[in-house]
N, C-alpha and C positions, 0 to 999 in steps of 0.2 A: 738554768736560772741561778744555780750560785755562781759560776764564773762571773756572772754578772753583777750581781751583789758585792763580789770581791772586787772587784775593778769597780764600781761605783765607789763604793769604801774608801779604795788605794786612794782614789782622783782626789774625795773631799780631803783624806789625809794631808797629801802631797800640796794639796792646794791650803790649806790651812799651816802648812809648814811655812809655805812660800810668799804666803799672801802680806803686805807691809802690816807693818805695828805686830807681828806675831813668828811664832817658830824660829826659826831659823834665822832669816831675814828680818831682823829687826828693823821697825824704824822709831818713833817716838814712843812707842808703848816699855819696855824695859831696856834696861840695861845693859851691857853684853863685850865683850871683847872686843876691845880698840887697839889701832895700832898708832902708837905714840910716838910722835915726832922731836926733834932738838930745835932751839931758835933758831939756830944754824939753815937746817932744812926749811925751816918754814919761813924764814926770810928772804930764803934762796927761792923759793915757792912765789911768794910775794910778788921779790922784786921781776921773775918772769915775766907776770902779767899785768904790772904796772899797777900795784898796790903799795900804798907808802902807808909810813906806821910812825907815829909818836910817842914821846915819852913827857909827862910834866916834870919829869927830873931828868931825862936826857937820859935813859940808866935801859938795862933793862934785864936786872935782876928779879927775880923771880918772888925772892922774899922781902922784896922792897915794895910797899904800896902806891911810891909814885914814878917807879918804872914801869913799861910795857913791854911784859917777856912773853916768848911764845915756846918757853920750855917747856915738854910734856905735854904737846897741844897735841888733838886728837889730829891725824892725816884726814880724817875726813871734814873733818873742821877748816883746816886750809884749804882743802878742795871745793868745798862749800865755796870760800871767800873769793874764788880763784871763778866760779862760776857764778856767785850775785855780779863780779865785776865783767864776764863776755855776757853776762845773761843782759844786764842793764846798761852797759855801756858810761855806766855812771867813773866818777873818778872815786876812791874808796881812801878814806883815811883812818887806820886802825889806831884808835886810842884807848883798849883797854884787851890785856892777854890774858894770860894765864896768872899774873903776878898776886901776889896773896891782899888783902881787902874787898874784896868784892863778898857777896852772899854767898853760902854754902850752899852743898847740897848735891845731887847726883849730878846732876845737867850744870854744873857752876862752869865760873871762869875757871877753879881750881883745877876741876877735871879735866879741862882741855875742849868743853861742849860750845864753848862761848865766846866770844868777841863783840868788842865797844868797838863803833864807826862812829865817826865824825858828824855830823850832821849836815844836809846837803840837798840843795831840792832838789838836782835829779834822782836822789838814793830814794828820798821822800815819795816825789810822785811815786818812780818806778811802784814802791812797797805798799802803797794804798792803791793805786790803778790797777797792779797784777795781781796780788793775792788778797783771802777773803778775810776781811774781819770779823775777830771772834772775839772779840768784848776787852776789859778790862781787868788786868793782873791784880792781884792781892793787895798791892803799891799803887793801886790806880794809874798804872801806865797802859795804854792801849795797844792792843797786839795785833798782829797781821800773822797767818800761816800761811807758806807757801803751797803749791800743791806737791812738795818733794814733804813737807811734814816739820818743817824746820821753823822759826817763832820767830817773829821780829818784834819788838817792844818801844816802843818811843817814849824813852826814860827823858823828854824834855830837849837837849840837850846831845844826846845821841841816840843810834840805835843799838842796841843790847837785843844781839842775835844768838841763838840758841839752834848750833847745828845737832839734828839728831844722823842726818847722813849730808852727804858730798851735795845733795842741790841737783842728781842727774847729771854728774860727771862722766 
């Protein structure tokens, strides 16, 4: 009877380590060790899978607010982008990086969690036909989660997506 107990025990342990949003495996529930990419890489990334990116200043320094940098972007964040774009087959136009103006805060563009897309029907359908809607942000913009745990926002104008991992890469 106690081997049994102990190995019940281990399972819940192991499985509450493992299970997303917790332990180890984080997904949208905290915060945790990322591995940080250069615009270099993640344009390199980008341009692989047929994602194009803009700038309203042509620039894409990072402490410029109307550039579009991808310095200090989370890898899973590009990975993310790298798989809304085979997932949806949509065409993808980034127009908002890592560059500083945007909102603070853990999950920011600052951090490297985020990226601005272009606005787009097929980006549109795909993100209201596939994932479930869960109401309206703080900003009254309306949100979509995917089932990888990741936020899409429809700020009007664009999508303001919120990678907390890669999308199932």
């Amino acid at each position: 009877m106690k081997l049994r107990s102990v190995l019940t025990a281990l399972a819940l342990v192991l499985g509450a380590l493992f299970a997303p949003g917790v332990g180890v495996l984080t997904a949208a529930g905290e915060a945790h060790a990322v591995t940080k990419i250069s615009h270099a890489t993640a344009t390199s990334m980008f341009r692989s899978s047929g994602i194009t990116w803009s700038s309203s200043g042509g620039c894409s320094d990072r402490n410029n607010p109307t550039c579009t940098s991808f310095e200090q972007l989370n890898l899973a964040t590009a990975q993310g982008a790298q798989t809304l774009r085979s997932a949806s087959g949509c065409a993808l136009n980034i127009t908002g990086g890592t560059e500083t103006g945007h909102a603070s805060g853990t999950y920011s563009h600052w951090n490297g969690y985020k990226l601005d897309f272009g606005k787009a029907t097929c980006v549109t359908n795909y993100v209201k036909n596939t994932f479930t809607y869960i109401g309206v942000r703080g900003d009254g913009a309306p949100q979509w989660r995917s089932g990888a745990g990741n936020v899409y926002a429809d700020e009007g104008n664009h999508w303001d997506v919120t990678f907390y991992n890669c999308g199932g890469c």
